[in-house]
C-alpha positions in Angstrom: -15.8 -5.4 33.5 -18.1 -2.8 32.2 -14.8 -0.6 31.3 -13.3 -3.5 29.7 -16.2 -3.8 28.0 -17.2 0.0 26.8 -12.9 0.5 25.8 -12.9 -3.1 23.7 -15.8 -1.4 22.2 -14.4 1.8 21.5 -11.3 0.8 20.3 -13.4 -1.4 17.9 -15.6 1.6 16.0 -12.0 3.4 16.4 -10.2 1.1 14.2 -13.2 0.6 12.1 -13.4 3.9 10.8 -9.9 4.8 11.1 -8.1 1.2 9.9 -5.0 -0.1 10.9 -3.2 -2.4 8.4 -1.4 -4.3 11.4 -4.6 -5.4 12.7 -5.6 -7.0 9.5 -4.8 -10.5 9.8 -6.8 -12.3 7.0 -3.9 -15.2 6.5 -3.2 -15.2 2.6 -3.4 -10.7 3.4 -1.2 -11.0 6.4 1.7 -9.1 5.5 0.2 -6.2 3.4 -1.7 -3.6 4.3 -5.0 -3.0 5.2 -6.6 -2.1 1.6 -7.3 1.6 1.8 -6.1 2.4 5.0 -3.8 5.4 5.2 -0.2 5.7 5.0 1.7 8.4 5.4 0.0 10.8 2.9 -1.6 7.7 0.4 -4.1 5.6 0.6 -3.2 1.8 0.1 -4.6 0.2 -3.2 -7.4 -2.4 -2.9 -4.6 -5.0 -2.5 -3.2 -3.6 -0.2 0.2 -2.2 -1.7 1.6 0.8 -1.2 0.9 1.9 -4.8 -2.0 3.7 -6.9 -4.8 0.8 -8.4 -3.6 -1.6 -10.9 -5.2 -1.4 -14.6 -4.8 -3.6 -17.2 -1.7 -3.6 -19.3 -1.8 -1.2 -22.8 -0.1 -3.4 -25.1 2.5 -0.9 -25.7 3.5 -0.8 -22.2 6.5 -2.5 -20.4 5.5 -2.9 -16.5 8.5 -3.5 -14.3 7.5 -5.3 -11.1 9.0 -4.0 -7.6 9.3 -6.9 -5.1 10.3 -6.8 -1.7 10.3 -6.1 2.0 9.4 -3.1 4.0 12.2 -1.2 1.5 10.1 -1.4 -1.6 7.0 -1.4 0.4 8.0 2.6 1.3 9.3 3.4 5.0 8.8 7.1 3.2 6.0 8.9 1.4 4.5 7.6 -1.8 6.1 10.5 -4.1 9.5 9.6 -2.5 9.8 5.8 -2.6 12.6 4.7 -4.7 9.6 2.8 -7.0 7.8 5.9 -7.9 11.0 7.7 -8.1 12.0 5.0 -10.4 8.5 5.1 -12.7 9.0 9.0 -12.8 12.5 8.9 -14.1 11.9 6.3 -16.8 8.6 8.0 -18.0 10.7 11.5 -18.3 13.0 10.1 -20.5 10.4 8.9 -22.7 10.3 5.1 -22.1 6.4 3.8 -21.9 6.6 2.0 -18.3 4.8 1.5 -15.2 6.7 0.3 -11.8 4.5 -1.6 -9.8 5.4 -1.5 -6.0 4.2 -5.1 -4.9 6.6 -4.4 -1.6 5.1 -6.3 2.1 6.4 -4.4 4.9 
């Protein structure tokens, strides 16, 4: 019982400091990540999406919304999802967007 005890414990200051999002099981957060936790080589928003913080909208920006499953969420690296791809591409040829990945894995 005592090694139950001192491993249950363990693993609980592991994942505090080092957080998992499929532990986090809030029920309206479920399905997104943990926010901040790592993935890959980013750090989840405060929402928990795999995308840098929202800001509020300029008035002269267009925001495109990218809904989804574990696709737009990212199975890949943040500068390689097809969203930031996407955001990139469009900003390069001069048009005033953001994407917004808003993806649940």
């Amino acid at each position: 019982m005592i090694s139950l005890g001192a491993t249950e414990i363990a693993l609980r200051i592991y994942h505090y400091l080092h957080p998992v999002f499929i532990f986090y099981d809030d029920s309206y957060y479920r399905f997104r990540g943990k926010p901040f936790a790592r993935y890959w080589d980013f750090r989840l928003n405060s929402r928990g999406f795999h995308d840098v913080e929202f800001t509020e909208k300029e008035n002269s920006t267009y925001r495109i919304l990218g809904i989804g499953d574990s696709f737009a969420y990212g199975a890949v690296p943040h500068g390689q999802n097809y969203l930031t791809l996407l955001g990139a591409r469009l900003r390069e040829d001069r048009f005033n967007v953001e994407v917004l990945n808003m993806g649940i894995p």
